[in-house]
Structure formats: structure tokens, C-alpha cells
C-alpha positions in Angstrom: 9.5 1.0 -9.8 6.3 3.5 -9.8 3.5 1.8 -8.5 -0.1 2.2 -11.2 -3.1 3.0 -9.5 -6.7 3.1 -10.8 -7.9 6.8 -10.4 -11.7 6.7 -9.4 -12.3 10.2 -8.9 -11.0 13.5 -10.3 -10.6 17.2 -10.2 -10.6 18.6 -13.8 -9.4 22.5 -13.7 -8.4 24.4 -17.4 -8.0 27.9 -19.0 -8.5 27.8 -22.6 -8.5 29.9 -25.6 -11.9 32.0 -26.2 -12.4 30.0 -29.5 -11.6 26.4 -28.0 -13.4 27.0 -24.1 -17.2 25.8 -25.5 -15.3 22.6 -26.8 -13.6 21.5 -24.0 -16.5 22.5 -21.0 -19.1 20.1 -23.6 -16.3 17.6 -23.6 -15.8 17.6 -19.6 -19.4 17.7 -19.1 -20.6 14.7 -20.7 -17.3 12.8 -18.3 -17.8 14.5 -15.5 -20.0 17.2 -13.2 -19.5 21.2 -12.9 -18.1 22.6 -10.0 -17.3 26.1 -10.6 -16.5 27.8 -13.8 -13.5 26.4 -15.5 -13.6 23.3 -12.7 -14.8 20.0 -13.0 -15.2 17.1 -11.0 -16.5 13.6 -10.7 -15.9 9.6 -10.3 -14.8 8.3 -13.8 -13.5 4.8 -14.8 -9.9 4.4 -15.9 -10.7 4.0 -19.8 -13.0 6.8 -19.3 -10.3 8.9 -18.4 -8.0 8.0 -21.1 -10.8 9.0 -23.1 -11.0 11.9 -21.8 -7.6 13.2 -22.0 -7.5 11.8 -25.8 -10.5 14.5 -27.0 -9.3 17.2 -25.2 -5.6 17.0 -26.8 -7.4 16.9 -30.2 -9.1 20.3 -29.1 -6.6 22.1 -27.1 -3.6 24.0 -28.7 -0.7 22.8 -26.5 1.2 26.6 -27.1 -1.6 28.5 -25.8 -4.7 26.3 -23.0 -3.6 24.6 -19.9 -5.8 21.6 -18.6 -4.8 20.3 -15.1 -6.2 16.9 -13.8 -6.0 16.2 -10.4 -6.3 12.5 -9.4 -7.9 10.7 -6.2 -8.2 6.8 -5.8 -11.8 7.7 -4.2 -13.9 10.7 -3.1 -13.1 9.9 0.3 -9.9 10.9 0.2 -9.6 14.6 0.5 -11.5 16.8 2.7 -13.2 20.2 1.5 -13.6 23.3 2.8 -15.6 26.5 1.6 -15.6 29.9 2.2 -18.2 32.1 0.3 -21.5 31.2 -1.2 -21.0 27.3 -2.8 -21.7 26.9 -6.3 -24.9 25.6 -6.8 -23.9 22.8 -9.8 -21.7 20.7 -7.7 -22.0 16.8 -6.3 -22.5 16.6 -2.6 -19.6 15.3 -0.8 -20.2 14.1 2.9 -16.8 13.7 4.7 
């Protein structure tokens, strides 16, 4: 039996069609915060995220974008590393 957890934090990542990519990024932003361009990241509730997931499949075309969500029980729970200049829209994570 596959044991439920309650995802508290996410990474968001998607490539979408020119005339869809405005609709999705407004649609991620008001859920979560920028990272990079095309990336997206943040805490969110459970319902939240089902929310989430349900406007973006009424936006995306299924044949043609690709939306990837990458789920954490808590910030704490990964590490992060950077090379290069860091984006300047991102959260602060202290590990």
C-alpha cells in the first residue's frame, strides 16, 4: 500500500506553447513564487495544489506543453546549490 503524504512545498518547472506560456506563468504566480524563467517554487497547502494542477490542465494542451511538479514534505528537505549569478526573484532558503 502507497503511503499519502501532505506536500508542503514544491518545485513547479514547465515548457509551454508560445500562445498558452502567459496563461500558465499568471496561473503559477498567484500559487507560488518565481525562481527562474519557466521555474517556480514555494510552500502551498494540499487543496491549493490540487487547485493548481486543475487550472493548469484546463490551459495546457496535453499533445504539445510539459508541466513537471516536484514535491517536498518541507523546505527543509533538499539542499541547494548555485553556480552563476542567482536569480534575483527567488525565496531565501537557509539550509
Amino acid at each position: 500500500m502507497k503511503k499519502e503524504y501532505n506536500y508542503n512545498y514544491i518545485f513547479l518547472f514547465y515548457d509551454i506553447g508560445e500562445k498558452r506560456v502567459n496563461k500558465v506563468f499568471k496561473v503559477c504566480k498567484r500559487y507560488l513564487k518565481p525562481h527562474q524563467k519557466s521555474v517556480f517554487r514555494g510552500h502551498i497547502t494540499p487543496s491549493n495544489l490540487l487547485s493548481l494542477k486543475k487550472e493548469l490542465n484546463r490551459i495546457i494542451d496535453k499533445n504539445e506543453d510539459y508541466i513537471s511538479i516536484i514535491k517536498l514534505i518541507s523546505q527543509s528537505s533538499f539542499e541547494e546549490e548555485y553556480l552563476g549569478k542567482k536569480g534575483g526573484q527567488s525565496e531565501s532558503i537557509f539550509i
